[in-house]
C-alpha positions, 0 to 999 in steps of 0.5 A: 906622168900620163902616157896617153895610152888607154887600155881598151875594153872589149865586150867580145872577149874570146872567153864569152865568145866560146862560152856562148858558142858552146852553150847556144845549140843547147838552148835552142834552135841555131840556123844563122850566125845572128842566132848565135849573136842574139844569144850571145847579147842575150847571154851577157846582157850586151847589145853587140852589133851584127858586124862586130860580132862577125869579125870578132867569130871568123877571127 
């Protein structure tokens, strides 16, 4: 029997978030927030948009 649920799968989980967040000042220069996103898209192979990636860092 289905219940009609799904289980959702993030690309943003808070443990790539913080793995990024802790190794992107040490790859290089940080200025923006979207330094930080490119370098987390760069990091996982993942192509997240700006937007998502924002909401999911001020959580």
């Amino acid at each position: 029997m289905e219940s009609g649920h799904c289980r959702r799968m993030r690309k943003i989980t808070p443990q790539r978030l913080a793995l990024s967040l802790i190794q992107s000042p040490g790859e290089g220069k940080v200025e923006t927030l979207a330094d930080l996103q490119r370098e987390f898209n760069r990091m996982h192979g993942l192509n997240v948009r700006y937007k998502p990636f924002h909401k999911q860092l001020s959580k």
